[in-house]
C-alpha positions as CSV (number, residue, x, y, z in Angstrom):
1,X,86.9,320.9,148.4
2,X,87.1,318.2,145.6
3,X,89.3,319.3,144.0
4,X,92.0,320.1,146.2
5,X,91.4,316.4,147.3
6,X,91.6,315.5,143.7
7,X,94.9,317.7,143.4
8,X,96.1,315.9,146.7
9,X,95.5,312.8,145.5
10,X,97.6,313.6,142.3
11,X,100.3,315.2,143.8
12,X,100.6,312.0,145.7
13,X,101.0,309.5,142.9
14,X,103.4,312.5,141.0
15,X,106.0,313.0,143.7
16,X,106.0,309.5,145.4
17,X,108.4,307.5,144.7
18,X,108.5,304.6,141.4
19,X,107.8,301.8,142.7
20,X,110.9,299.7,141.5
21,X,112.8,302.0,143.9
22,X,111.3,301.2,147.0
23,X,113.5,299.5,149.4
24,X,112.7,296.2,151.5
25,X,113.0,297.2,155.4
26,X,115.8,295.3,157.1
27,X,114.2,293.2,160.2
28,X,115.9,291.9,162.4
29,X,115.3,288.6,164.1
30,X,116.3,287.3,167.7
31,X,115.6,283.8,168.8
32,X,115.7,282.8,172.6
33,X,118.5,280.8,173.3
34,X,116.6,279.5,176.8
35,X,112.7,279.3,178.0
36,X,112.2,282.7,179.3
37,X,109.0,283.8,181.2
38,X,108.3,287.5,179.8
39,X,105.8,290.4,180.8
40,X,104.1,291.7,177.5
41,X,103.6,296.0,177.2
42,X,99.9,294.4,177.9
43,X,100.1,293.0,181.4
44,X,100.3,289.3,180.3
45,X,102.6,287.1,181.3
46,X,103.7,284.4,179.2
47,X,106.6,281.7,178.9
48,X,108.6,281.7,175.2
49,X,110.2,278.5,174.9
50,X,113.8,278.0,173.6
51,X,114.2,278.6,170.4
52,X,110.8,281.1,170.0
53,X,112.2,283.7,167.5
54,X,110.6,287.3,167.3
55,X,111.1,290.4,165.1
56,X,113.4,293.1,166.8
57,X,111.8,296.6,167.6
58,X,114.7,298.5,169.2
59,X,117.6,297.6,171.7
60,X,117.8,299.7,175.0
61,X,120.5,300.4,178.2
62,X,123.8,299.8,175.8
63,X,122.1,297.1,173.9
64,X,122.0,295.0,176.7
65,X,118.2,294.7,176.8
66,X,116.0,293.8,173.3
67,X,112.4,294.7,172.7
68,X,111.0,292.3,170.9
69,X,107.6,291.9,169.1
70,X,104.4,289.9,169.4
71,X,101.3,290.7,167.2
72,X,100.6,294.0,168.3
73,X,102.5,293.9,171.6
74,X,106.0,293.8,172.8
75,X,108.0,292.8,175.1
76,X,112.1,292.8,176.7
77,X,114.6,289.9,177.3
78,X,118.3,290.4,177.9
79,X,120.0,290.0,175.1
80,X,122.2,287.6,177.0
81,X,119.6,284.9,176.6
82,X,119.0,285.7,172.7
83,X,120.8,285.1,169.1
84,X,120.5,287.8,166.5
85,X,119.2,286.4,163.3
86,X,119.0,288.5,159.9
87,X,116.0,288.1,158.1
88,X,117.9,286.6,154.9
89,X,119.2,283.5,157.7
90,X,115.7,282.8,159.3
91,X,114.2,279.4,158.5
92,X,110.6,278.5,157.4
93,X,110.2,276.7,160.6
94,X,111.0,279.8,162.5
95,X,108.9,281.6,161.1
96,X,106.2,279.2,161.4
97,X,106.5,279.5,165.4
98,X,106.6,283.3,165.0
99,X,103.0,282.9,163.3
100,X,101.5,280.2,165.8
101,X,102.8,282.0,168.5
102,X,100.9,285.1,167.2
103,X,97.7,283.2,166.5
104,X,97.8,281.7,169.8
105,X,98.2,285.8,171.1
106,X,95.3,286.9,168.9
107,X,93.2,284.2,170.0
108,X,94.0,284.7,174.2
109,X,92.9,288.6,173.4
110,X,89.8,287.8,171.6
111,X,88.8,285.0,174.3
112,X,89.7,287.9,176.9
113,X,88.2,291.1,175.2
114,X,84.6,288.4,174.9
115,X,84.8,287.6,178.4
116,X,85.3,290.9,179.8
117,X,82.9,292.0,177.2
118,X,80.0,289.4,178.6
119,X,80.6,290.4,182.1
120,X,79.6,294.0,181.7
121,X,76.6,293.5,180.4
């Protein structure tokens, strides 16, 4: 058993790829051009404000709908009310309201997950 692990494990490093070679992902970003109440995959309900900007997952019905992500959730907004930004054009403060919106996401779950948590027992 160890060593076809062992021979696994080598065959691994041998036949993966150099690591020079290795591609970035392209990400798409899409910021809200308007303050748009959203239902996330969860069940919460939340309200991004204008200018919120989140990574694209995948576009649906024609492209006329975007899934976007949050943390470990997602949600849709018309992609009337958004504007497309490539990764190589988002700014730092962007990004910065990408990350404090997902703290503030992490933090409503664990505050959640502690109270549901307390009342069972």
């Amino acid at each position: 058993m160890k060593s076809l692990l062992l021979l696994f494990i080598v065959s691994a490093l041998v036949f993966s790829p150099a690591r020079g070679d290795e591609k970035k992902p392209f990400i798409l970003y899409a910021m809200l051009l308007e303050s748009t109440p959203v239902d996330l995959a969860d069940g919460a309900k939340w309200i991004m404000d204008k200018g919120d900007t989140f990574p694209v997952i995948m576009f649906k019905e024609h492209q006329t709908k975007a899934i976007l992500q949050l943390a470990g959730t997602n949600f849709w907004v018309d992609t009337s009310r958004l504007k497309m930004v490539e990764e190589k054009d988002i700014s730092p403060e962007q990004l910065a309201s990408y990350r404090h919106n997902v703290e503030t996401y992490i933090s409503n779950r664990a505050r959640q997950w502690k109270e549901q948590a307390s009342r069972k027992n």
